[in-house]
Structures are given as structure tokens and as C-alpha cells.
C-alpha positions in Angstrom: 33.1 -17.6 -17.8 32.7 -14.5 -20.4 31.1 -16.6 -22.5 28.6 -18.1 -20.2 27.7 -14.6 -18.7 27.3 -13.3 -22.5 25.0 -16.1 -23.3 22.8 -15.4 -19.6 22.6 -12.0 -21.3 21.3 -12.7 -24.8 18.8 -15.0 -22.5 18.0 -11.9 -21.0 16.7 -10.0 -23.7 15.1 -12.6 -25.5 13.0 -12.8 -22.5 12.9 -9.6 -22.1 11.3 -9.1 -25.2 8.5 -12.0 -24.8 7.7 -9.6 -21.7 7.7 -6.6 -23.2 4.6 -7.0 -25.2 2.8 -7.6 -21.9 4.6 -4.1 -20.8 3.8 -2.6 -23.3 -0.3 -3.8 -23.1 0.0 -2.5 -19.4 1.5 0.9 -20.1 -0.4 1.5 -23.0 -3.6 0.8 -21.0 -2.6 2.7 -18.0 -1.8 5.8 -20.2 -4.9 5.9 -22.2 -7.7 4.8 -20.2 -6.1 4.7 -16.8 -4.9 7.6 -16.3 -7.9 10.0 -17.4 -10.5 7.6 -15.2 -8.4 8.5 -11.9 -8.3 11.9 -13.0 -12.6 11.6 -13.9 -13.3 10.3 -10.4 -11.2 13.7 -8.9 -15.0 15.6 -7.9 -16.9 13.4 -5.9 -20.3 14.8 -5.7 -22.4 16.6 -2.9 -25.1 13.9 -2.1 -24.4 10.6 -0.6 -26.5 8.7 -3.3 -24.7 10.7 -6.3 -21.1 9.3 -4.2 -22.5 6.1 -3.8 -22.3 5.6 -7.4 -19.6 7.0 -7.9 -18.3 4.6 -5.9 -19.7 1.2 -8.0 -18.6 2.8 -11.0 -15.0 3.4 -9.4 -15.3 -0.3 -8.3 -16.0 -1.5 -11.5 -13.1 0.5 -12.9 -10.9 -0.7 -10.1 -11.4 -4.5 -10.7 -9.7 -3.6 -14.4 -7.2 -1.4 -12.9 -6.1 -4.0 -10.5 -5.7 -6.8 -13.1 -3.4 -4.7 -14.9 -1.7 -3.7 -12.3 -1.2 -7.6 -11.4 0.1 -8.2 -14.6 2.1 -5.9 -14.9 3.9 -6.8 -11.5 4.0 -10.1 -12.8 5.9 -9.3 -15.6 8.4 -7.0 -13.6 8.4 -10.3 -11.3 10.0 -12.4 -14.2 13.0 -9.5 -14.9 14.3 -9.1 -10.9 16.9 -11.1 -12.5 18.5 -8.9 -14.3 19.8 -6.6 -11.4 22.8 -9.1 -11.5 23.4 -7.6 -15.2 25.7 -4.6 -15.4 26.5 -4.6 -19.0 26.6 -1.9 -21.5 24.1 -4.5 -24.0 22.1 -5.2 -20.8 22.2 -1.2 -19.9 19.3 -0.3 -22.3 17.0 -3.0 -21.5 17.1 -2.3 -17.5 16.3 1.3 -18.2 13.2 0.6 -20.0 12.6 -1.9 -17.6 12.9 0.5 -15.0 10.9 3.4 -16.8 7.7 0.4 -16.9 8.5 -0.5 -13.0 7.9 3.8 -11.9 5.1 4.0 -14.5 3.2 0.9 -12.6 4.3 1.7 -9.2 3.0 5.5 -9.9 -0.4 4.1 -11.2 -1.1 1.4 -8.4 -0.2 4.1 -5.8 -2.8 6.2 -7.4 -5.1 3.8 -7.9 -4.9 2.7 -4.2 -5.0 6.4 -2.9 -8.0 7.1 -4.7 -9.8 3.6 -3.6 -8.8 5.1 -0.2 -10.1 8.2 -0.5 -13.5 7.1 -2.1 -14.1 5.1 1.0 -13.6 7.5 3.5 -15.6 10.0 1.5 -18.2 7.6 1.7 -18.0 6.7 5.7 -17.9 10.6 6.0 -20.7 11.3 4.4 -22.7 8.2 5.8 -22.2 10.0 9.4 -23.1 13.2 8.4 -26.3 11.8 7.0 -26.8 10.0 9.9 -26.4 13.1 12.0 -28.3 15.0 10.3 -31.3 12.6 10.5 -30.6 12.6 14.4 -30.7 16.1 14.3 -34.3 16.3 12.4 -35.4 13.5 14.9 -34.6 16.0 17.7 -36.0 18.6 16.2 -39.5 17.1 15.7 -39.0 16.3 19.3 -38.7 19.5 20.8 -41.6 20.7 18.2 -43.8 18.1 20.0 
């Protein structure tokens, strides 16, 4: 029985290490380009057109952001099996495993949080415009 759990092991982290690169890609990407787009997209501007694009770009950027964040959970997909590991071998692998798990977690939380928030920028700022052009309308009524 040690023997056969020893071998499940050493399966383990060869697999682990076919997935890793894939980690790796994911965290690499999320650190250096990830990361500092969120962080551009922080101001959204004063005039709904201005927000509007900001809004495609962040779309465009999202459509990227999401396939790594796919990947990336499809990696961490292939691993759940190594909860059932308690080794001192395994030990090292399921804390790097579970340093890339917070790392993508963090990231897609952001990532939807600022998706989110764009949007309802957006609606706001579409009823205020609307508003305001009722407002005008109004005005020019009472002028007349």
C-alpha cells in the first residue's frame, strides 16, 4: 500500500510539472500585464463618450483576462487531486499550488469587480445624460 501511494505521488508531480508551465504562463501574465491594466482603468473619465471607450478598450482587455483566467482554472482543475496528498514530498508542491490558486482567484475577483463597476459607471452616467437632456427640454419649454 506504501508503495502504491508513493508511486500516486511521483504521478503527482510529474503532472504537476506538465501543469506548471501553464501556471507559470498565467501568473507570469497576470503579474506583468494584468495587473497594471486593472490598475490603468482605476479613473474613469468625466464624459460619457470618453467612458464609453473606456469601456471597449476594458472589453477588449477583458476577453484576454478571461482566457487566462480559464486556463488557469483549468489547470488548478487537473490538481484537486492532490488534496488527498499529505506527504512531506507532496508538501512543497501543494504550497505552490496553492500560492497560483490565491494569485488567480485574487485576479478574477478583480477583474470581475472592475467589469462590474465599469458597467454601472456606464448605466449611471447614461441616466444622468438622459436627465440632463430632459432637463434642457424643459427648460426650452418654459422659455417658450
Amino acid at each position: 500500500m506504501l508503495s502504491n501511494k508513493r508511486i500516486q505521488e511521483l504521478e503527482l508531480v510529474m503532472e504537476f510539472e506538465k501543469v506548471e508551465e501553464c501556471f507559470k504562463e498565467v501568473s507570469s501574465w497576470i503579474e506583468n500585464v494584468g495587473r497594471k491594466r486593472l490598475k490603468e482603468t482605476i479613473n474613469l473619465d468625466d464624459s460619457l463618450e470618453m467612458l464609453l471607450q473606456a469601456q471597449k478598450q476594458f472589453r477588449e482587455f477583458d476577453l484576454v483576462a478571461s482566457e487566462y483566467c480559464r486556463r488557469g482554472q483549468e489547470a488548478l482543475k487537473k490538481m484537486d487531486c492532490w488534496e488527498d496528498f499529505c506527504s512531506v514530498d507532496v508538501h512543497l508542491y501543494r504550497v505552490k499550488l496553492q500560492t497560483y490558486r490565491d494569485q488567480l482567484e485574487e485576479f478574477c475577483t478583480q477583474l470581475d469587480e472592475k467589469r462590474h463597476q465599469i458597467c454601472e459607471t456606464v448605466r449611471l452616467y447614461e441616466f444622468f445624460d438622459k436627465v440632463k437632456q430632459s432637463m434642457c427640454c424643459m427648460e426650452e419649454g418654459v422659455k417658450a
